[in-house]
N, C-alpha and C positions, 0 to 999 in steps of 0.2 A: 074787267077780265071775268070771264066765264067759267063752272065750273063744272065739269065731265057730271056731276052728281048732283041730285037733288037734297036739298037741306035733311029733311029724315032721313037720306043715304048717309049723308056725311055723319050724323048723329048715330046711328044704329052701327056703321061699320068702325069708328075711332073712341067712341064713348066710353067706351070697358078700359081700352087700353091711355087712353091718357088721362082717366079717372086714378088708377095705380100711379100714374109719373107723381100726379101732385102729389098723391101719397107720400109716396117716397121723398119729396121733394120739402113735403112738411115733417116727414121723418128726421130726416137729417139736418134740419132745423130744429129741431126738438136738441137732438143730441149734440149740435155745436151750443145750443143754448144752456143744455145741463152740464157742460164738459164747463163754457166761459164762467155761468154762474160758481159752480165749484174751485174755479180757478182764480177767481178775481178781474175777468177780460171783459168784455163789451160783447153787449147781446148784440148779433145777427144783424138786426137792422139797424146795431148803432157802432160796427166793427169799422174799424181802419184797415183792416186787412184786404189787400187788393182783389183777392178772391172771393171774398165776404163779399165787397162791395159792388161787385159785376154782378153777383146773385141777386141780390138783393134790385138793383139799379133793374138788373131783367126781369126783375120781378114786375118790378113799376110799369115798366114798357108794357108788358100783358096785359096789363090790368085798363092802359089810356086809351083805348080804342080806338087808336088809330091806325091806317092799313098798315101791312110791311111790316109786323111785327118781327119774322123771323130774321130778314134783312137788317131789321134794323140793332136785335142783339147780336148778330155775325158782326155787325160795323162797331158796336159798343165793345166786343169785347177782344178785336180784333188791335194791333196794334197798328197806329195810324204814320210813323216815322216811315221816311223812306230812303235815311242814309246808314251806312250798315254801321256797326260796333264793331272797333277793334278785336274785343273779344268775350263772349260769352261768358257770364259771371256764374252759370253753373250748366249741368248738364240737363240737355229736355224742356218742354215748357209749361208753365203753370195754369194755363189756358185762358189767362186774361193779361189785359195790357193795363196799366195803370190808366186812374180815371183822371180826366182832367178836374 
């Protein structure tokens, strides 16, 4: 697949701004880390928590080099059942599906 833009296009126009996301993105891992430390919970990359663990799992995925990345945390973090539940155990969604 081809891309409308030339490598230093894609660098010079997305650079700035997704240089800020990791930020933010190691941000908020700083502070789930200082809240758990304070708390007695498991650091970040070693949480059981479902949302923790899609983070963290998407993390990995960026980092393996392989194509499809965005693809492929929409499919990790999406929920894979396809028969519905009686009934919704609370209201709205956590924006991850339990990892296998």
């Amino acid at each position: 697949m081809s891309s409308p833009l030339r490598v230093d296009q894609v660098i010079d126009q997305y650079f700035l701004e997704h240089r800020a996301k990791v930020l933010d993105i190691a941000a908020f891992l700083d502070r789930h880390d200082r809240a758990a430390a304070a708390e007695g919970h498991p650091l970040s990359h070693e949480s059981r928590e479902i949302r923790m663990r899609a983070l963290t799992r998407a993390l990995e995925l960026l980092r393996d080099g392989k194509p499809d990345r965005a693809r492929r945390i929409l499919e990790l973090w999406s929920d894979p059942t396809t028969q519905p539940i009686a009934a919704a155990p609370m209201k709205g969604a956590i924006g991850a599906a339990p990892l296998a």
